[in-house]
DSSP file (Angstrom, degrees, kcal/mol; ACC not computed):
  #  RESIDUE AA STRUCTURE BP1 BP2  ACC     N-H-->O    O-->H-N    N-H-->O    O-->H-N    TCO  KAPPA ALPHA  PHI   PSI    X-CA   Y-CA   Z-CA
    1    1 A X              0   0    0      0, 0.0     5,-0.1     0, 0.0     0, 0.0   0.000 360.0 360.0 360.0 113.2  -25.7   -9.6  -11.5
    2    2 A X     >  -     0   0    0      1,-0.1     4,-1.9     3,-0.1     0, 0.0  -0.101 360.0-105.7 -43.7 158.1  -26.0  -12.0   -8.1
    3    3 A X  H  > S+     0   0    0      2,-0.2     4,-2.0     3,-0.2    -1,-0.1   0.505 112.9  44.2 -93.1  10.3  -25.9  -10.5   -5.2
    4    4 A X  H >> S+     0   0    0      2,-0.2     4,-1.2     3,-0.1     3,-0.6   0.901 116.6  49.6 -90.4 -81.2  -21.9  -11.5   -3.9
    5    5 A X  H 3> S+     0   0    0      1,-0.3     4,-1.5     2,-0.2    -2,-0.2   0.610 111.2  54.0 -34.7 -46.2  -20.8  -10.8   -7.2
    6    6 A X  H 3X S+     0   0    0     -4,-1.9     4,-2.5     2,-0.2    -1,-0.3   0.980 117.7  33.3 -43.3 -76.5  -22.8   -7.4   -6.6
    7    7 A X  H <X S+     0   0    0     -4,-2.0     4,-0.8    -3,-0.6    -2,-0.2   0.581 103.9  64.5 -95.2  13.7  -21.2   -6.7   -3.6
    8    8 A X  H  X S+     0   0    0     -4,-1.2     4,-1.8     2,-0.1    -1,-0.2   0.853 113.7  47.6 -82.4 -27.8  -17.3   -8.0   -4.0
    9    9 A X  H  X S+     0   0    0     -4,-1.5     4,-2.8    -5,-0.3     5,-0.4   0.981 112.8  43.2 -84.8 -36.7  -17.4   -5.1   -6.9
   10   10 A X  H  X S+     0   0    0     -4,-2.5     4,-1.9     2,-0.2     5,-0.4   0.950 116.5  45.1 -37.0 -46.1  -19.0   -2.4   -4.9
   11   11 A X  H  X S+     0   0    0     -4,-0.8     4,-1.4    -5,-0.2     5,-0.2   0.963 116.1  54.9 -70.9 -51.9  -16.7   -3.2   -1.7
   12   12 A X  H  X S+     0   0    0     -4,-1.8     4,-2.0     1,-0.2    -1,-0.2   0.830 111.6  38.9 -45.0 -53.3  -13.9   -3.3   -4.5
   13   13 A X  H  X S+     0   0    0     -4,-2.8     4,-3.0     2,-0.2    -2,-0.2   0.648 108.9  68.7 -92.1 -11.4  -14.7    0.3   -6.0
   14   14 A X  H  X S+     0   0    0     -4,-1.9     4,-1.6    -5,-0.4    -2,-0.2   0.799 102.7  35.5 -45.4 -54.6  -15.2    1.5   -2.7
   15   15 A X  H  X S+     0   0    0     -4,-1.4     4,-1.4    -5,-0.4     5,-0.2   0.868 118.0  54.9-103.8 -33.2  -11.9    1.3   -1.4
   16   16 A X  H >X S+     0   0    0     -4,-2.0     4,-1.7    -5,-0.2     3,-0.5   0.986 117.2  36.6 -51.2 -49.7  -10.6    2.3   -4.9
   17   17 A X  H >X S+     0   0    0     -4,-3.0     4,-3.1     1,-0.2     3,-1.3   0.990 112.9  55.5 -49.4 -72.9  -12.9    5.6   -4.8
   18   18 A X  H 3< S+     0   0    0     -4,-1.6    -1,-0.2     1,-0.3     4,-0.2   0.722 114.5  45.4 -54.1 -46.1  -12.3    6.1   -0.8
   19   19 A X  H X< S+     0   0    0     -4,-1.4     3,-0.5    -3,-0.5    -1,-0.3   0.793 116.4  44.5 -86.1 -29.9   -7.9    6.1   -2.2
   20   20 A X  H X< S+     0   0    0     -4,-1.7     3,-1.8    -3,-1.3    -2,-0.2   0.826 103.8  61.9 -75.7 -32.6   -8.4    8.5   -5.2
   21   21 A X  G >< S+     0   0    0     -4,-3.1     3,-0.7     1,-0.2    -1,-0.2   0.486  86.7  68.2 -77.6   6.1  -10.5   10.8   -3.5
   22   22 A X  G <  S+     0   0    0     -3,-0.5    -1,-0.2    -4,-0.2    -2,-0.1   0.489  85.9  80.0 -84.4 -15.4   -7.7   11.9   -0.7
   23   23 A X  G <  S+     0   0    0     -3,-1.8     2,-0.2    -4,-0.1    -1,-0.2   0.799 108.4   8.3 -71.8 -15.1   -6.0   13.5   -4.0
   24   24 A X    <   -     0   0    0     -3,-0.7    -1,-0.1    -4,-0.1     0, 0.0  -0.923  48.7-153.2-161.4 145.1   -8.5   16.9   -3.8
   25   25 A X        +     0   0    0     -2,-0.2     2,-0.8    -3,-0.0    -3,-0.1  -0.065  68.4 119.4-114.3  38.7  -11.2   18.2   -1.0
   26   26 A X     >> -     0   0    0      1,-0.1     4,-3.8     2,-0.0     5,-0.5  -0.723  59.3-150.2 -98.1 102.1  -13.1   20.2   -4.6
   27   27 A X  H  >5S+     0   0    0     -2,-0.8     4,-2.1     1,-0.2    -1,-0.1   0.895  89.5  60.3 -39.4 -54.5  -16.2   18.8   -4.7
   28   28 A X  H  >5S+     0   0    0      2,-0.2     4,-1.6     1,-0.2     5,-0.2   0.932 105.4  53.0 -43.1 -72.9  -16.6   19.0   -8.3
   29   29 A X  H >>5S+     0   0    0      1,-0.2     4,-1.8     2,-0.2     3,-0.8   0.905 112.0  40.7 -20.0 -72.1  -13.6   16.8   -8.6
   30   30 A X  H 3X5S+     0   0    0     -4,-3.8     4,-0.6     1,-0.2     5,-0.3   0.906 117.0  51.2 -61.4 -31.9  -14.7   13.8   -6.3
   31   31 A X  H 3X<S+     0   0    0     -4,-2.1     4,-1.1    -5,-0.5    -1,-0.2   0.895 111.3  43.9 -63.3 -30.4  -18.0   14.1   -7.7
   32   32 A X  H <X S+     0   0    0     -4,-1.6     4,-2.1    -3,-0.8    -1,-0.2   0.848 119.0  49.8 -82.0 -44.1  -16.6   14.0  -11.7
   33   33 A X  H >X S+     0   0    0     -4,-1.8     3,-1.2    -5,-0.2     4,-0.8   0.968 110.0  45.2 -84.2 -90.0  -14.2   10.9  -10.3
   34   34 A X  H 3X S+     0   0    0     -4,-0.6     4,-1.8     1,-0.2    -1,-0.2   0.579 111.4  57.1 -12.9 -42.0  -17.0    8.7   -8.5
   35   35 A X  H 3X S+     0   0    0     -4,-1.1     4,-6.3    -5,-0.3    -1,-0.2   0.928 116.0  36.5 -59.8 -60.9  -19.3    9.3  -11.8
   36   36 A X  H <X S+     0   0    0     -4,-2.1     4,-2.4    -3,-1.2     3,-0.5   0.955 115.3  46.8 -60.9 -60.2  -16.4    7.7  -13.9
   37   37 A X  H  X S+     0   0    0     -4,-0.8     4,-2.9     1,-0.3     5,-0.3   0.883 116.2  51.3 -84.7 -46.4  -15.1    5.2  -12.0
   38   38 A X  H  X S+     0   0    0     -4,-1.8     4,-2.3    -5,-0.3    -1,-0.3   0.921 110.2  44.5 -30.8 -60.8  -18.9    4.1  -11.4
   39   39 A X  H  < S+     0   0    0     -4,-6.3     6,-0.3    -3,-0.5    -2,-0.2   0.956 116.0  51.6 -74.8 -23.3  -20.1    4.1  -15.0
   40   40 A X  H  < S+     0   0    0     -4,-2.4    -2,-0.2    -5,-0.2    -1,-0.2   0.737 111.0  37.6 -87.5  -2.7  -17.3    2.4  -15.9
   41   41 A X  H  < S+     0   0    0     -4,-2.9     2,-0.7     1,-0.2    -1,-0.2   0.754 103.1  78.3 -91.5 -29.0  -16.9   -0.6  -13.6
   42   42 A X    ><  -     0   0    0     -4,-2.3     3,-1.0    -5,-0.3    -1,-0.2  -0.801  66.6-157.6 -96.2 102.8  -20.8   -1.3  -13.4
   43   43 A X  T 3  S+     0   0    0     -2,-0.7    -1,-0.2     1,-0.3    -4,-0.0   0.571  86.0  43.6 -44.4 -44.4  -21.8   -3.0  -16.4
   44   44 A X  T 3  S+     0   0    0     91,-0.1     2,-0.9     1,-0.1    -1,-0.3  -0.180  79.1 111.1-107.6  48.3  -25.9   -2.0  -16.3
   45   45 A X    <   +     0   0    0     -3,-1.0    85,-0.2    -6,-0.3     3,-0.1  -0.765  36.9 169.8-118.1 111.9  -25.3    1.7  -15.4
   46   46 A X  S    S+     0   0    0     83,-1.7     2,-0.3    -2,-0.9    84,-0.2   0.954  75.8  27.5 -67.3 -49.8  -26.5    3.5  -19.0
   47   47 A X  E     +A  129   0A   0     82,-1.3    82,-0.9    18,-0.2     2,-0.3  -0.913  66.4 171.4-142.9 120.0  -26.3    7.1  -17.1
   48   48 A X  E     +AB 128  64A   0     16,-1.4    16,-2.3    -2,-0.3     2,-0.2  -0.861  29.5 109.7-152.1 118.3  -24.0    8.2  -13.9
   49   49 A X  E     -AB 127  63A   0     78,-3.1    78,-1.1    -2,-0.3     2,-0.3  -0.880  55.9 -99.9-161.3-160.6  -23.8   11.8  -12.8
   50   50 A X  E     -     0   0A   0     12,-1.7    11,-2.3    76,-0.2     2,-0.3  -0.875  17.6-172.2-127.2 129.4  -24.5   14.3  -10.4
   51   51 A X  E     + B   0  60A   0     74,-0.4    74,-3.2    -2,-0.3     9,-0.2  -0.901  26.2 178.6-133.1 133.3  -27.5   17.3  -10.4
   52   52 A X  E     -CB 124  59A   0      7,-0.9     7,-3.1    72,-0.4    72,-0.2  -0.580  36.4 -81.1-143.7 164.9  -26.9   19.6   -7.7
   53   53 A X  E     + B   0  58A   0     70,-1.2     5,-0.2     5,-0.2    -1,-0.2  -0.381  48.3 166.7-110.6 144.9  -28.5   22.7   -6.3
   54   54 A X  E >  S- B   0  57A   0      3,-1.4     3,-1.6    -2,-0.1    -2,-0.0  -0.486  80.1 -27.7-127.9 108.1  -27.6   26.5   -8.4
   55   55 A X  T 3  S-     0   0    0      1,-0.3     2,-4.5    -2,-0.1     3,-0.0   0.988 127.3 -44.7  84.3  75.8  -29.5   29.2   -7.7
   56   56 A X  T 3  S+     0   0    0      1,-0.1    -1,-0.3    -3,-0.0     2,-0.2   0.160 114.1 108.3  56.9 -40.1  -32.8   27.1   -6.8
   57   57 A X  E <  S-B   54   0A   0     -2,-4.5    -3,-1.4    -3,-1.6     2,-0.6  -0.588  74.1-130.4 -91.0 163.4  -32.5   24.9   -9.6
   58   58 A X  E     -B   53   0A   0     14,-0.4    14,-2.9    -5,-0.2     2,-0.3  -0.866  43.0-172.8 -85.2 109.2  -31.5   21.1   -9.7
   59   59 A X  E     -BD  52  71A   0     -7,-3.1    -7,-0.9    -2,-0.6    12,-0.4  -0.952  33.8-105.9-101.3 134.9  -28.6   21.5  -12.7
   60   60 A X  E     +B   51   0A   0     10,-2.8    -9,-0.2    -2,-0.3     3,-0.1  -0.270  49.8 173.5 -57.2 110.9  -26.6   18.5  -14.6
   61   61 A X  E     -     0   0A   0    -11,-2.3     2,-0.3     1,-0.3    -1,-0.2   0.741  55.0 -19.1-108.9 -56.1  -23.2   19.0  -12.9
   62   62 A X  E    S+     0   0A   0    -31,-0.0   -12,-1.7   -34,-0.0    -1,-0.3  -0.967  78.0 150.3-131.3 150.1  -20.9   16.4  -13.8
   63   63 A X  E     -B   49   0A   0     -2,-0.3   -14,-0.2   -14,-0.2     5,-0.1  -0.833  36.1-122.8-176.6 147.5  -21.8   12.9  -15.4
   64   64 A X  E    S+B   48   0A   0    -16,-2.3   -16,-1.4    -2,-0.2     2,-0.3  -0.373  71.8  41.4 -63.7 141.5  -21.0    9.4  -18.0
   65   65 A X  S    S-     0   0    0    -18,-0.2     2,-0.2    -2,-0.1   -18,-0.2  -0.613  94.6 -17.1 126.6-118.8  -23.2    8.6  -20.5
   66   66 A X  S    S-     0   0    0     -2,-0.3    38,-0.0   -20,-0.1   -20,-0.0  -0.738  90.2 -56.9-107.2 158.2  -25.3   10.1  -23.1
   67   67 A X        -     0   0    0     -2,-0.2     2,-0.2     1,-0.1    -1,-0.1  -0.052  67.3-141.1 -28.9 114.7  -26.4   14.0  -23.4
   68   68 A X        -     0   0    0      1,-0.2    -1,-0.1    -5,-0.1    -8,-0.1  -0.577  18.4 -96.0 -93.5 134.5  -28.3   15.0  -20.0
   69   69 A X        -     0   0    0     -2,-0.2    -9,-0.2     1,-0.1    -1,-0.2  -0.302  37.4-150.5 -41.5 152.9  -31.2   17.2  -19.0
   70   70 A X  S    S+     0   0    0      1,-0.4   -10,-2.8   -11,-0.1     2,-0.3   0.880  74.6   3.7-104.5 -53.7  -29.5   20.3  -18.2
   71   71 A X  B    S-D   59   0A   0    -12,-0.4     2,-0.4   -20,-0.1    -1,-0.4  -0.954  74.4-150.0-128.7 139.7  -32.0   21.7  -15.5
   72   72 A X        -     0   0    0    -14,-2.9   -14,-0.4    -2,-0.3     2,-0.2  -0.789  27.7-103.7-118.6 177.7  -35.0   19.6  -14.4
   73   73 A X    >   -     0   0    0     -2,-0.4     3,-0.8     1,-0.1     2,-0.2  -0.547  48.5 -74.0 -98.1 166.3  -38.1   21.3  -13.4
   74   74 A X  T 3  S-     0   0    0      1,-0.3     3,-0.1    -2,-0.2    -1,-0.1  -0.446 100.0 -13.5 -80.0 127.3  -39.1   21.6   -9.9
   75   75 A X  T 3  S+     0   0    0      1,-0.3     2,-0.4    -2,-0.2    -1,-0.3   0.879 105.7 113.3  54.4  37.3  -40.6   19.0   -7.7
   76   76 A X    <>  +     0   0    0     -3,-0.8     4,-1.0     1,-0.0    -1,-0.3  -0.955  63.0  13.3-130.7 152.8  -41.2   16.6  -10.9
   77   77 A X  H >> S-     0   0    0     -2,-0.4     3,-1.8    22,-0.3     4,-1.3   0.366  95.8 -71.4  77.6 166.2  -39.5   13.4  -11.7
   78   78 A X  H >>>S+     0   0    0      1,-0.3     4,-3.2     2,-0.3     3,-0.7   0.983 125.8  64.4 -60.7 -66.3  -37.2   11.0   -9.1
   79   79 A X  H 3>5S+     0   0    0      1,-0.3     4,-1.4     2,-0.2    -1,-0.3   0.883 108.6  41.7 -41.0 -32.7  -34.2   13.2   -8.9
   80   80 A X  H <<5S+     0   0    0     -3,-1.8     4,-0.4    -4,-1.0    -1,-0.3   0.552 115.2  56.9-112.2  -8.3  -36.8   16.4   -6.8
   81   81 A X  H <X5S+     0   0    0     -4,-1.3     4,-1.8    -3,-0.7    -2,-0.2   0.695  98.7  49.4 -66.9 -19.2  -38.3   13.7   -5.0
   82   82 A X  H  X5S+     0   0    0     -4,-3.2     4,-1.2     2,-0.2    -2,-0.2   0.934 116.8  47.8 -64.1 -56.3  -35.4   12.2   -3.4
   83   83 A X  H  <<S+     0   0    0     -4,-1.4    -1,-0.2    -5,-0.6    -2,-0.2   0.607 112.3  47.0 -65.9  -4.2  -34.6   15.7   -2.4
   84   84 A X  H  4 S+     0   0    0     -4,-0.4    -1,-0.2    -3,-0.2    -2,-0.2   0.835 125.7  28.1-109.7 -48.4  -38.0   16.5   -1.1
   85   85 A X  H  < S-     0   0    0     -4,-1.8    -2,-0.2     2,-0.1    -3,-0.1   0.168 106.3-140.3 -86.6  15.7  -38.6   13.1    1.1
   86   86 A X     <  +     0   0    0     -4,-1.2     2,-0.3     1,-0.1    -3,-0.1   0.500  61.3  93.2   8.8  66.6  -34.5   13.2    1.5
   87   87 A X  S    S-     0   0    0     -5,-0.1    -2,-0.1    -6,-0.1    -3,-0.1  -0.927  85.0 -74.7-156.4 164.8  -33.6    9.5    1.2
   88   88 A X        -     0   0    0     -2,-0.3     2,-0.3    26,-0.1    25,-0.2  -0.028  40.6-150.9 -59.8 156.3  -32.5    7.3   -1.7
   89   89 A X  E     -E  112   0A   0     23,-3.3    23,-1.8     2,-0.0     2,-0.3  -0.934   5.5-160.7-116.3 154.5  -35.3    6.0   -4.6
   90   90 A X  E     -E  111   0A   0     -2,-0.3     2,-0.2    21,-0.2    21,-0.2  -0.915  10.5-163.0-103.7 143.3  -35.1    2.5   -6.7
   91   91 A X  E     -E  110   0A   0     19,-2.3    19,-3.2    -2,-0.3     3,-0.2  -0.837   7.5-171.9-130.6  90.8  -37.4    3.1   -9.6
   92   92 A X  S    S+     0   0    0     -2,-0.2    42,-0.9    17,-0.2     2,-0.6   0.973  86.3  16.1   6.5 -86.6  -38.0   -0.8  -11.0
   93   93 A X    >>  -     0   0    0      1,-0.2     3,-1.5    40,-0.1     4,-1.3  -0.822  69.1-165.2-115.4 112.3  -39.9    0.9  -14.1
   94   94 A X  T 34 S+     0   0    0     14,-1.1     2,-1.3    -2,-0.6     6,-0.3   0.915  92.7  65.9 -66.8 -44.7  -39.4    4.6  -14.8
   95   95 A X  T 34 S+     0   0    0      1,-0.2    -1,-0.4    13,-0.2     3,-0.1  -0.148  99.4  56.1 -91.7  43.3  -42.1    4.6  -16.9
   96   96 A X  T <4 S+     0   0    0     -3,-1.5     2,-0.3    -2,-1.3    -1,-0.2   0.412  84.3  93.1-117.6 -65.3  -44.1    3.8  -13.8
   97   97 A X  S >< S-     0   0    0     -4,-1.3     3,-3.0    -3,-0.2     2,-0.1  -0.100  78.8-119.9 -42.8 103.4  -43.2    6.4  -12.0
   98   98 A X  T 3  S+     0   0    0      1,-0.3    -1,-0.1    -2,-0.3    -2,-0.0  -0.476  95.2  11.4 -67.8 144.6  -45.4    9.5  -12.1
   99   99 A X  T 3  S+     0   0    0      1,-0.3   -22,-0.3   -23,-0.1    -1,-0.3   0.067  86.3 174.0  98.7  13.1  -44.0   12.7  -13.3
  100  100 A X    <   -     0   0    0     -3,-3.0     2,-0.8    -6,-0.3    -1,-0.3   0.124  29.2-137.3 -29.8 129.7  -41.1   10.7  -14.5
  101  101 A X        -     0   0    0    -25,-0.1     2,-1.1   -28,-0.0     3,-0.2  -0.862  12.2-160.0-102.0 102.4  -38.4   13.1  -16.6
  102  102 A X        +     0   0    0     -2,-0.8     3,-0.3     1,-0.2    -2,-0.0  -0.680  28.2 160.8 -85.5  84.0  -37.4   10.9  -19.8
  103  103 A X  S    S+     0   0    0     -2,-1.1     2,-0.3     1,-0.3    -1,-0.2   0.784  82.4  12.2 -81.7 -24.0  -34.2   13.0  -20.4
  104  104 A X  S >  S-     0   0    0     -3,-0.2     3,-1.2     3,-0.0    -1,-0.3  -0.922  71.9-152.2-145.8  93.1  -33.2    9.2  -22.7
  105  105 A X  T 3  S+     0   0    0     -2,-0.3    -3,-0.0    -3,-0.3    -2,-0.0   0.453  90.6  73.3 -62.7   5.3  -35.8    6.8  -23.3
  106  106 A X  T 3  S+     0   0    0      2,-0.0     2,-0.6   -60,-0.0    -1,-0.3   0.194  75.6  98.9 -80.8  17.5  -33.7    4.1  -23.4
  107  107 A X    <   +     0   0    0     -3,-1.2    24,-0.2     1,-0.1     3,-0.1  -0.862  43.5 170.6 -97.6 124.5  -33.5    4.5  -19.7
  108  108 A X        +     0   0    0     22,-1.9   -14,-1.1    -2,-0.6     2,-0.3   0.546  59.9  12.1-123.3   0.7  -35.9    1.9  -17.8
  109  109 A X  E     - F   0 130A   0     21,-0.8    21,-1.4   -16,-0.2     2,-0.4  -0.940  62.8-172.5-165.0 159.1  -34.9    2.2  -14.0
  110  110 A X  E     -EF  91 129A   0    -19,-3.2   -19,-2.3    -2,-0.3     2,-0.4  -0.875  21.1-156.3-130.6 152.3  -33.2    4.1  -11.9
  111  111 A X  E     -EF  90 128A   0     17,-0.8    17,-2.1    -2,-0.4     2,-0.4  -0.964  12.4-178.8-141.4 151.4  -31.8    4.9   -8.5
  112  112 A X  E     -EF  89 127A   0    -23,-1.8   -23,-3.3    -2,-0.4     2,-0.4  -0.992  10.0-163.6-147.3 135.6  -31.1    8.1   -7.6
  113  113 A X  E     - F   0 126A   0     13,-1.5    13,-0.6    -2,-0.4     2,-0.3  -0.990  26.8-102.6-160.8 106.6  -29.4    8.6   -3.9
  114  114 A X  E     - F   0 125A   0     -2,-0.4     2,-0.3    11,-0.2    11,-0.2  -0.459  30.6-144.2 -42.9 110.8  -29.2   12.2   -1.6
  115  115 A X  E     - F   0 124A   0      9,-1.5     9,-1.9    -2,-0.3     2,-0.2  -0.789  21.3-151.6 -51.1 117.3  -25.7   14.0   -1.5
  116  116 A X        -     0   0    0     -2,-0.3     6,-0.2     6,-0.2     2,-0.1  -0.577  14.5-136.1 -91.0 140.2  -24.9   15.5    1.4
  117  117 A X        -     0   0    0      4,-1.0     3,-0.3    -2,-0.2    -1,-0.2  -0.094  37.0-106.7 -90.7-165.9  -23.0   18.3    2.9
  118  118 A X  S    S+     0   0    0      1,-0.2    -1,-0.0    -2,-0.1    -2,-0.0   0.804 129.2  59.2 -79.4 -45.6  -20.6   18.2    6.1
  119  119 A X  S    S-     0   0    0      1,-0.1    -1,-0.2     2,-0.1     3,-0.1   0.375 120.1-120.6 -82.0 -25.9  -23.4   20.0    7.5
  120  120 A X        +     0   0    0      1,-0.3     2,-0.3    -3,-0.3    -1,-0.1   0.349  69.0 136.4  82.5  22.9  -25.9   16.9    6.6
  121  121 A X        -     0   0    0      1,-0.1    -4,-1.0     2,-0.0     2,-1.0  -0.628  59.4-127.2 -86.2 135.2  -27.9   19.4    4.3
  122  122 A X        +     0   0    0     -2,-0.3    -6,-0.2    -6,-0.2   -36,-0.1  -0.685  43.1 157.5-107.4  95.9  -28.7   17.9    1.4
  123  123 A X        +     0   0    0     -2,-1.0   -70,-1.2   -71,-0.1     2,-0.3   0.300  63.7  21.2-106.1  30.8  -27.6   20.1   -2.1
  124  124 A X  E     -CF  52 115A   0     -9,-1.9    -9,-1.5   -72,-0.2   -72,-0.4  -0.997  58.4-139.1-157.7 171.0  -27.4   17.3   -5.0
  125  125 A X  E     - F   0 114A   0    -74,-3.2     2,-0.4    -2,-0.3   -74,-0.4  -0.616  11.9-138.8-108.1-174.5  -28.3   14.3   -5.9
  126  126 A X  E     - F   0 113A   0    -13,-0.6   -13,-1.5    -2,-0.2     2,-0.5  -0.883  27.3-161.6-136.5 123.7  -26.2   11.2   -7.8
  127  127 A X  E     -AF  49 112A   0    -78,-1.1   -78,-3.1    -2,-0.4   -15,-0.2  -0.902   4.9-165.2 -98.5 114.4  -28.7    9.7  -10.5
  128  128 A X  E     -AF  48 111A   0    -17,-2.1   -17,-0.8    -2,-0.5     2,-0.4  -0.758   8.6-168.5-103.0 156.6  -27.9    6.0  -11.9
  129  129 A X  E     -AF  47 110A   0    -82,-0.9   -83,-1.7   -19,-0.2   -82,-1.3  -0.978   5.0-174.3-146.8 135.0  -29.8    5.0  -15.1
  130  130 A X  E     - F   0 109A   0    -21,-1.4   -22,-1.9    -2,-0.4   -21,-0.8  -0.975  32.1-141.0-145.8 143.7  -30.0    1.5  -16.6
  131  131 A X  S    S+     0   0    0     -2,-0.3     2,-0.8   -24,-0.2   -24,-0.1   0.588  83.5  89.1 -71.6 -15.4  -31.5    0.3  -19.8
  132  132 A X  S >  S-     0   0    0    -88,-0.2     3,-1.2   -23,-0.1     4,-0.2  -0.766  85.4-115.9 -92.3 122.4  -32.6   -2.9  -17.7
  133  133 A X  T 3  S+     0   0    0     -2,-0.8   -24,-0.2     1,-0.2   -40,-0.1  -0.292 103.4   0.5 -37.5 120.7  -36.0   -3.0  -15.9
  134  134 A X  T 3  S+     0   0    0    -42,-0.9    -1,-0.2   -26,-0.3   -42,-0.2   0.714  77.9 157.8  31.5  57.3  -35.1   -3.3  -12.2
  135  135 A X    <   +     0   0    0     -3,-1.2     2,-0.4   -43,-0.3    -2,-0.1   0.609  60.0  73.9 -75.7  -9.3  -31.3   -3.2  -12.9
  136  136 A X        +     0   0    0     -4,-0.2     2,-0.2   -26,-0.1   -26,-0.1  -0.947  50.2 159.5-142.8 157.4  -31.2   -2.1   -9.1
  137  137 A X     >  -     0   0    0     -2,-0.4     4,-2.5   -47,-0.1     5,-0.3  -0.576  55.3 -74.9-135.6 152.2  -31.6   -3.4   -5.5
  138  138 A X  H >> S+     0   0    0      1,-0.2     3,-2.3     2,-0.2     4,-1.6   0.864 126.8  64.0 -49.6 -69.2  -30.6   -2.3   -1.3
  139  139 A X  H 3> S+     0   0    0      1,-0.3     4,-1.7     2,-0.2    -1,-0.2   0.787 103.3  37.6 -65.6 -37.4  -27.4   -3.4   -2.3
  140  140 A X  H 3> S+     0   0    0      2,-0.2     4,-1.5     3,-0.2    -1,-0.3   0.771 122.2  46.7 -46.6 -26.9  -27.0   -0.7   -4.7
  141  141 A X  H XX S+     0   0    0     -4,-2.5     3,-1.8    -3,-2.3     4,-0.8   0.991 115.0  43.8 -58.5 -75.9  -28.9    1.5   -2.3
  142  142 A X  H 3X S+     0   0    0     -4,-1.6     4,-0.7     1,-0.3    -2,-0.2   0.597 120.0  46.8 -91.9 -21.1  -26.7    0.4    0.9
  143  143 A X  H 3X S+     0   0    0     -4,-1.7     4,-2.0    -5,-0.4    -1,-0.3   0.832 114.3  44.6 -88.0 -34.0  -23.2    0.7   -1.6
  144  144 A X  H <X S+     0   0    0     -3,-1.8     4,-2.0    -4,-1.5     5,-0.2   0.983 111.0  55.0 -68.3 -60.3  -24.1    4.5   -3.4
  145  145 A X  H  X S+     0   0    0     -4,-0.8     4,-1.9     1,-0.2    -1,-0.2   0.734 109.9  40.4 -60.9 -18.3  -25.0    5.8   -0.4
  146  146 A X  H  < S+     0   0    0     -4,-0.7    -1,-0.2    -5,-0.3    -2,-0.2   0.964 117.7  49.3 -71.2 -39.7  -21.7    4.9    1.2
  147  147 A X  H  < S+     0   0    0     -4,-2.0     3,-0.2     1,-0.2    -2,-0.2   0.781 110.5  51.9 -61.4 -38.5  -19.7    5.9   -2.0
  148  148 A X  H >< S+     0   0    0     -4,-2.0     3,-5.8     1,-0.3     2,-2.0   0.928 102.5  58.1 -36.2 -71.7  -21.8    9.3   -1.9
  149  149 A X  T 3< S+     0   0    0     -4,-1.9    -1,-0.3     1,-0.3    -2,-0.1  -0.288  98.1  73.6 -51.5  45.5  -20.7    9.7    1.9
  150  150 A X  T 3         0   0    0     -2,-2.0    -1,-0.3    -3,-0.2    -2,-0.2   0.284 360.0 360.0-169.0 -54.3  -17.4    9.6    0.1
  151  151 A X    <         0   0    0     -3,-5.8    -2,-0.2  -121,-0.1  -121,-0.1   0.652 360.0 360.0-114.0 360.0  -17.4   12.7   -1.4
């Protein structure tokens, strides 16, 4: 996808998310609604959800697409490295990426983008997955993280 085309549907789902999410302040809600509206408006996202902090672990809380790791293991794979250098990743080729967690191997990049508290503490992530090799770019960074800030 070019990158106007890129960002009149971000800008687009933006200000749809940013009017549905006034309905509820439940995390779990906005998180469940951003997930949907996400996988379904962006054509190369295979995988869109949430893993968030319980008890120490990073757990699958809400998410689109095929059956999800449930708990991922500690400090392995993109999703516990965002949260340990706490800023967004694009991963080109997953199967580049050391310690990479292949919950789907039809997944071939990713971007995976720090959730935030009011507090600016960071307990989840939102993990995108796409079946294309380097399906994602800064404008997908500079558009998730606003939609993130969202919820």
């Amino acid at each position: 996808m070019d990158t106007i085309k890129k960002e009149g549907r971000y800008s687009r789902i933006y200000k749809q998310l940013k009017g549905l999410l006034v309905a509820t302040d439940n995390t779990d809600a906005r998180m469940a609604t951003v997930a949907a509206v996400l996988h379904h408006k962006m054509d190369y996202f295979f995988w869109t959800g949430f893993y968030c902090f319980d008890q120490g672990e990073l757990v699958i809380r809400t998410y689109q697409g095929p059956v999800a790791c449930q708990v991922l293991n500690k400090d392995t794979g993109v999703c516990w490295a965002v949260i340990n250098r706490q800023k967004t990743i694009l991963v080109p080729n997953v199967h580049d990426f050391p310690g990479h967690i292949a919950c789907d191997t039809r997944s071939n990049s990713e971007i995976v983008v720090p959730v935030k508290n009011r507090d600016g503490e960071v307990f989840g992530v939102l993990d995108v997955d796409s079946r294309e090799l380097a399906a994602f770019d800064e404008t997908d960074a500079r558009w998730l993280e606003e939609i993130v800030g969202l919820i």
